[in-house]
N, CA, C and O atoms as a GROMACS GRO file, in nm:
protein
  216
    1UNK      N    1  -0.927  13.895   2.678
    1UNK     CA    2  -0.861  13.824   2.786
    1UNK      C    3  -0.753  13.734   2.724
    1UNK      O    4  -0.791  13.660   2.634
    2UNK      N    5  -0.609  13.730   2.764
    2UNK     CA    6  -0.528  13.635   2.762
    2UNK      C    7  -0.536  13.537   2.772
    2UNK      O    8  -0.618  13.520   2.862
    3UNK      N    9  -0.486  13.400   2.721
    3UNK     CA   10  -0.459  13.306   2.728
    3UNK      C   11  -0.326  13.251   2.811
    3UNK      O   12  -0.222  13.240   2.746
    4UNK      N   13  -0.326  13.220   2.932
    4UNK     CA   14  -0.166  13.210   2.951
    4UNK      C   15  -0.136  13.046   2.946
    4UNK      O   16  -0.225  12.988   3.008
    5UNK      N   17  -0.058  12.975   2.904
    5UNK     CA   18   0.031  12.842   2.883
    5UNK      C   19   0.073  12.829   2.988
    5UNK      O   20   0.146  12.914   3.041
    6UNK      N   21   0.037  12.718   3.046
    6UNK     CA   22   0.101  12.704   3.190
    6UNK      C   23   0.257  12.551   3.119
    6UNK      O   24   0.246  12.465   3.032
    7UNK      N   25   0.360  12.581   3.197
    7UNK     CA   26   0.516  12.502   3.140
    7UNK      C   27   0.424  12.405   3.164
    7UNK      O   28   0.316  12.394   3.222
    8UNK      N   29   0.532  12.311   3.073
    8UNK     CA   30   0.522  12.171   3.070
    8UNK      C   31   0.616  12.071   3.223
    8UNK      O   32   0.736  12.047   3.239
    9UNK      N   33   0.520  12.043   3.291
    9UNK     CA   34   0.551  12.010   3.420
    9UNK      C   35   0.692  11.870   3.372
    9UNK      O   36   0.680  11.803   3.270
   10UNK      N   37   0.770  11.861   3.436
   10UNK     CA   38   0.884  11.775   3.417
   10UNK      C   39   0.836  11.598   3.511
   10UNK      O   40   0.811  11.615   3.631
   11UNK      N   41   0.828  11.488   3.473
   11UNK     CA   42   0.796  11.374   3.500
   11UNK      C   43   0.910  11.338   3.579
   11UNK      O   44   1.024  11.321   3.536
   12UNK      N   45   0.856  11.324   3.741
   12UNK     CA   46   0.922  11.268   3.847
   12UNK      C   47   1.035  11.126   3.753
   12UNK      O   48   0.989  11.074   3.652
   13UNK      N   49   1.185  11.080   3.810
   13UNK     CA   50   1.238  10.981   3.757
   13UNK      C   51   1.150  10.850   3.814
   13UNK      O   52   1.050  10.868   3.883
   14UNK      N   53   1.179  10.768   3.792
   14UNK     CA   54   1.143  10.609   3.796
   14UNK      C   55   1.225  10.612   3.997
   14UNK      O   56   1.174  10.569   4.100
   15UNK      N   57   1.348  10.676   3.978
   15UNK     CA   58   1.406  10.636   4.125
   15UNK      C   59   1.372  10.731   4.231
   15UNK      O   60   1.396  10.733   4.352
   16UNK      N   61   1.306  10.816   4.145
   16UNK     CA   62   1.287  10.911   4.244
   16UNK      C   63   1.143  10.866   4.329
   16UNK      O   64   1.118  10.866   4.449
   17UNK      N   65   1.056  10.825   4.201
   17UNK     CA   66   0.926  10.756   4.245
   17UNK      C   67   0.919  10.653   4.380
   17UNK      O   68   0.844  10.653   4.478
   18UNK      N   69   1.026  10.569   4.339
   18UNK     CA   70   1.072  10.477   4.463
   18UNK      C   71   1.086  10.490   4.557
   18UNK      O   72   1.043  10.427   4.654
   19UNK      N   73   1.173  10.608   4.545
   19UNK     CA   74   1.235  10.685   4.690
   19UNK      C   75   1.141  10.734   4.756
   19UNK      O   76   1.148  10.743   4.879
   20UNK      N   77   1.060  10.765   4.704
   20UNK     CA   78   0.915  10.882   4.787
   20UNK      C   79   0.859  10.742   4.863
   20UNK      O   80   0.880  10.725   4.983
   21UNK      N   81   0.794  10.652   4.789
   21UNK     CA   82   0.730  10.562   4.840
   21UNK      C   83   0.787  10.496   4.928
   21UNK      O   84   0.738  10.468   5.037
   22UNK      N   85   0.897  10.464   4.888
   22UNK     CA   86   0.947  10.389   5.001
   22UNK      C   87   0.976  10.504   5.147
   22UNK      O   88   0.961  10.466   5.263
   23UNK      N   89   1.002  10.588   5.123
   23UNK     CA   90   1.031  10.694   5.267
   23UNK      C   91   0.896  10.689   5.323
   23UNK      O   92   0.886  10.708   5.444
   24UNK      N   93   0.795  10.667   5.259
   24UNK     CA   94   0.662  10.708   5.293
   24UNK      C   95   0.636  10.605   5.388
   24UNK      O   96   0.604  10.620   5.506
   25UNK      N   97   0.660  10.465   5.306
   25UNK     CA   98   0.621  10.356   5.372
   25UNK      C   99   0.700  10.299   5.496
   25UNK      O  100   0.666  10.220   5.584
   26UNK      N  101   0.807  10.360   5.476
   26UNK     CA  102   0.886  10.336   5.594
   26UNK      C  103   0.845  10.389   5.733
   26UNK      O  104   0.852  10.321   5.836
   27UNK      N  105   0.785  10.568   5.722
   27UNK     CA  106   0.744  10.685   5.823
   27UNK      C  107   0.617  10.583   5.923
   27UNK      O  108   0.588  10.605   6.041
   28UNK      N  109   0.547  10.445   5.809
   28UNK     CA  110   0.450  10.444   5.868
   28UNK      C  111   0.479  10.331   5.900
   28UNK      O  112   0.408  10.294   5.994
   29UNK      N  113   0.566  10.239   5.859
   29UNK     CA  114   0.547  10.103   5.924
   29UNK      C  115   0.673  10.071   5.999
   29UNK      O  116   0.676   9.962   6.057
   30UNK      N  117   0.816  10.181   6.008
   30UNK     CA  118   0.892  10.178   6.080
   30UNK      C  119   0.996  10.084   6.016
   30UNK      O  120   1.071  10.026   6.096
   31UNK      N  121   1.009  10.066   5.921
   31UNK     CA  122   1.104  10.006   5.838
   31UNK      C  123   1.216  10.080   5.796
   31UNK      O  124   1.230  10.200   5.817
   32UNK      N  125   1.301  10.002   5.735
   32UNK     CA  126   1.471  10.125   5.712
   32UNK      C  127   1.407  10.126   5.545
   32UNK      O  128   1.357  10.031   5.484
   33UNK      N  129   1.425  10.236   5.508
   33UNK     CA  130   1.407  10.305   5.406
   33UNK      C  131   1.477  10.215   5.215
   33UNK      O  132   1.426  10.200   5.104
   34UNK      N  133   1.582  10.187   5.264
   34UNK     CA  134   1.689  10.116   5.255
   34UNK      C  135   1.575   9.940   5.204
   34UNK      O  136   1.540   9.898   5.094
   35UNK      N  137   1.560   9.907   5.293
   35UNK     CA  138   1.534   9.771   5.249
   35UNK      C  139   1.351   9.733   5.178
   35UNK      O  140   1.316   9.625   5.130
   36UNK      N  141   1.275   9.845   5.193
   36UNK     CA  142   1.153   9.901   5.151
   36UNK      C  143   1.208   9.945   4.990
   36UNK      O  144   1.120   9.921   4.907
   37UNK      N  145   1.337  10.004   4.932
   37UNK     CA  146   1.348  10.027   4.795
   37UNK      C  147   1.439   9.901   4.758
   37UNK      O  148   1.482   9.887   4.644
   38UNK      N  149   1.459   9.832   4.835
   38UNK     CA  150   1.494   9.685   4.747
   38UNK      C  151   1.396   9.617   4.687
   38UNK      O  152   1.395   9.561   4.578
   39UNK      N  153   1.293   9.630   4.791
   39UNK     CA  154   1.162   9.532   4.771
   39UNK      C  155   1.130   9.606   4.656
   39UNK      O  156   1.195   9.562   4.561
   40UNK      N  157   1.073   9.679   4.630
   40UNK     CA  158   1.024   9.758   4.560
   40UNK      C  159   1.074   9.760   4.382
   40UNK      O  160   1.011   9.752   4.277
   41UNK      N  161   1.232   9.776   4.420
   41UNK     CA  162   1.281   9.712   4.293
   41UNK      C  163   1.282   9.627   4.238
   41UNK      O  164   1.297   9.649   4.118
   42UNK      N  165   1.268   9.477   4.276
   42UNK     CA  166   1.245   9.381   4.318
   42UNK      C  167   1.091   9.340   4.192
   42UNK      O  168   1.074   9.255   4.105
   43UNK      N  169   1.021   9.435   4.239
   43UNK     CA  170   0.907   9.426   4.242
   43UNK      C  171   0.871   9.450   4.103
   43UNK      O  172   0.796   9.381   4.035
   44UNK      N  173   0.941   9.571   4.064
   44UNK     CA  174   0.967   9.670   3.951
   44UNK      C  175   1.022   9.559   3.839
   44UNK      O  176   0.962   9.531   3.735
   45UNK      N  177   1.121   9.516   3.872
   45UNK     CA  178   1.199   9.430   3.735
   45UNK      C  179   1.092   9.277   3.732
   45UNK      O  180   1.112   9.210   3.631
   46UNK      N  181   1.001   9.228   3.814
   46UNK     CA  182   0.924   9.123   3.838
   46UNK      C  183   0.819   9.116   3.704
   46UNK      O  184   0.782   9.021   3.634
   47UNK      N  185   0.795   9.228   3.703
   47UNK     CA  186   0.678   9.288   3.647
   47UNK      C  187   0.670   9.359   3.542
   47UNK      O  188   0.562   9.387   3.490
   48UNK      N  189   0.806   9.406   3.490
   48UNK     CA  190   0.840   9.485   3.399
   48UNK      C  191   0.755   9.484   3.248
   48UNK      O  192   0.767   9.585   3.179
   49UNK      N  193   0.677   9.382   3.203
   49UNK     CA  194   0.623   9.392   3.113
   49UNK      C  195   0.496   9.443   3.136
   49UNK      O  196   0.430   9.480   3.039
   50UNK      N  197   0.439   9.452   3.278
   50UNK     CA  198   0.296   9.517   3.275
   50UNK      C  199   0.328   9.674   3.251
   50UNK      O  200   0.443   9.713   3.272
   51UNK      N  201   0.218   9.772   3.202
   51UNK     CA  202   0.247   9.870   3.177
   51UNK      C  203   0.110   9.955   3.261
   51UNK      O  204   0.002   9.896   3.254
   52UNK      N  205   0.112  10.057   3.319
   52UNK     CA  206   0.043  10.088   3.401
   52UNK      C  207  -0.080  10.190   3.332
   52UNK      O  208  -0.056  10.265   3.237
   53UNK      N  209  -0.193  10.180   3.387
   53UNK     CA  210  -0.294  10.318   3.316
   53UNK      C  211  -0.278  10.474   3.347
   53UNK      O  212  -0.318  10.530   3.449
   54UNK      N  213  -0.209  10.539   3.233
   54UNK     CA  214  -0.214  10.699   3.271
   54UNK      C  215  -0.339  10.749   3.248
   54UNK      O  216  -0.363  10.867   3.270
   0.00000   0.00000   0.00000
């Protein structure tokens, strides 16, 4: 039996991450999309030295 290698999956960007969440959070709480990735950035440079668990 073969072994097959599955590719090396490519890591979503940092803005792209944002963007999802924030569209997400917007769908549900009715917010402009727009001011949900300010916060968010916001949030991002606040904090910049914590580093998260993969």
């Amino acid at each position: 039996m073969l072994k097959t290698t599955e590719p090396k999956r490519k890591q979503p960007s940092l803005k792209a991450l944002l963007r999802s969440v924030a569209s997400s959070t917007a769908v549900e709480t009715g917010q402009s999309v727009a001011q949900i990735e300010q916060k968010l950035q916001r949030s991002t440079q606040r904090f910049a030295h914590i580093k998260l668990a993969r």
